[in-house]
C-alpha positions, 0 to 999 in steps of 0.5 A: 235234751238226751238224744237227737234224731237225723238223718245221714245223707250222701249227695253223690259225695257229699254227706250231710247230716239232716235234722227236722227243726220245725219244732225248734228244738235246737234252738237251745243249743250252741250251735257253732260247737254242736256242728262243729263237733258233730261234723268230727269225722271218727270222734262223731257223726262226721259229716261235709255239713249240716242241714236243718228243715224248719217251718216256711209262710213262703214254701214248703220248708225253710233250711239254714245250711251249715259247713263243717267248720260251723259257718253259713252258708248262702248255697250248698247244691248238693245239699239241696238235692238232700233237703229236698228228698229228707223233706219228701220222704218225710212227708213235709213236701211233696216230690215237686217243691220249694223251699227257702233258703239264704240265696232265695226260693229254691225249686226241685223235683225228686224222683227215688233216690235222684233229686233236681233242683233249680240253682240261683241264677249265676253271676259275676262269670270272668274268665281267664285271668291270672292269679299270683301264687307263692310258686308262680302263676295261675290263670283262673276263670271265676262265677258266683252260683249262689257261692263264689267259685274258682274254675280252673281248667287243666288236661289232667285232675289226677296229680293236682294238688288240690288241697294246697293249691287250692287253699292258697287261692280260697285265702288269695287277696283277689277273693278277699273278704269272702274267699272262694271255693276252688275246682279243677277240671278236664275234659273227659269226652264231649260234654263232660268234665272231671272235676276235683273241688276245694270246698271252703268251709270245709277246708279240705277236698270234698268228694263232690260239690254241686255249686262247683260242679255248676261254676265249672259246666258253666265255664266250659259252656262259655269256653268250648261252646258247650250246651246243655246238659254238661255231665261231671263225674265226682271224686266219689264216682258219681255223675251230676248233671247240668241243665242250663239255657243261655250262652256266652255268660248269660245264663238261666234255668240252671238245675242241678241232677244227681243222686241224694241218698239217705245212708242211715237215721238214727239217734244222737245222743248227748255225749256226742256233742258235749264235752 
């Protein structure tokens, strides 16, 4: 294979790089060295992840979701919000949609450059427990929203050190075998949080993160009697929104809002992912 056509996209933060494989024809390829490599920031593409778009009997398309270390993931919403709008501006689906992926049938809805997709219904919500750290205590609240999360809410995200401390919980025995994702938040305003996220799988900070955004509305609903929608503004500027109903831990209907931009598609060719 000489080149490759995608697609590079940014869900308010998040970039992604998006491959139609309906025909299949990554198949032949190693995939764990292809994301790897390509996901390279400055040595290639660069990306938070990769998405490919194959063929359904149960939807209008079926995703396989990638983060950029080369590991699978169940969920990525941000991710979503970008498959959904790559598969309607690419005539595979039309603007309300489904598609399948490792945590179920995902629905959405695209509307321009914002898309809205409905998100698994959350599970295992604990909130205020403490986590034993080499430089001491921290008291964290944790739920699963299609990926494990860790929320942890502070008065300021501004002088966190979300890279350290955040990879010291993802790895923490209490998270074990899995690990978790990590988000710092503050209030920033009625209904709103700022939020910095440690993604697993990517093993750094990420400009934004959409199951994250959800773990971390979802708490706050639960801690300060918040309702729907809760807005969270992004390391990367951008605001996602949460719809939701329920309360006090139970919660349905959840949707994830924002922006799903396509920055450019072009050709990869066969030097940027072989050695």
């Amino acid at each position: 294979m000489d080149s490759i056509t995608f697609s590079k996209m940014s869900g308010s933060g998040n970039d992604f790089i998006v491959i139609d494989n309906r025909n299949q024809h990554m198949d032949g390829i190693d995939l764990d060295k292809f994301i790897t490599t390509v996901c390279q920031r400055k040595m290639s593409v660069g990306a938070d992840g990769l998405i490919l778009i194959e063929s359904s009997d149960r939807a209008d398309f079926r995703w396989r979701f990638y983060n950029s270390d080369g590991s699978r993931a169940e969920m990525c919403g941000n991710g979503a919000r970008c498959a959904a709008r790559f598969a309607v501006l690419n005539g595979i689906a039309e603007q309300t949609l489904s598609f399948e992926t490792d945590a179920g049938i995902v629905s959405g809805e695209v509307n321009a450059e914002r898309a809205k997709v409905k998100m698994p219904k959350p599970t295992n919500l604990r909130l205020d427990y403490p986590i034993e750290l080499a430089d001491g205590q921290v008291t964290v609240s944790s739920i699963n929203t299609g990926v494990p999360h860790a929320v942890i809410m502070q008065e300021t995200v501004e002088n966190v050190d979300v890279v350290g401390i955040g990879s010291a919980i993802r790895y923490h025995e209490a998270f074990a075998p899995a690990g978790t994702n990590v988000n710092f938040i503050c209030q920033s305003g009625a209904g709103t949080l700022e939020i910095r996220t440690y993604e697993r799988g990517v093993e750094d900070e990420t400009l934004a993160c959409g199951t994250g955004s959800i773990a971390s509305a979802l708490v706050a609903a639960t801690k300060l009697y918040w309702t729907s929608p809760i807005n969270l503004l992004t390391r990367g500027g951008e605001t996602l929104t949460i719809h939701f109903t329920g309360s006090h831990g139970s919660f349905d209907n959840v949707y994830l809002e924002g922006d799903a931009r396509i920055i450019y598609t072009a050709q990869l060719r066969e030097e940027a992912w072989r050695s």
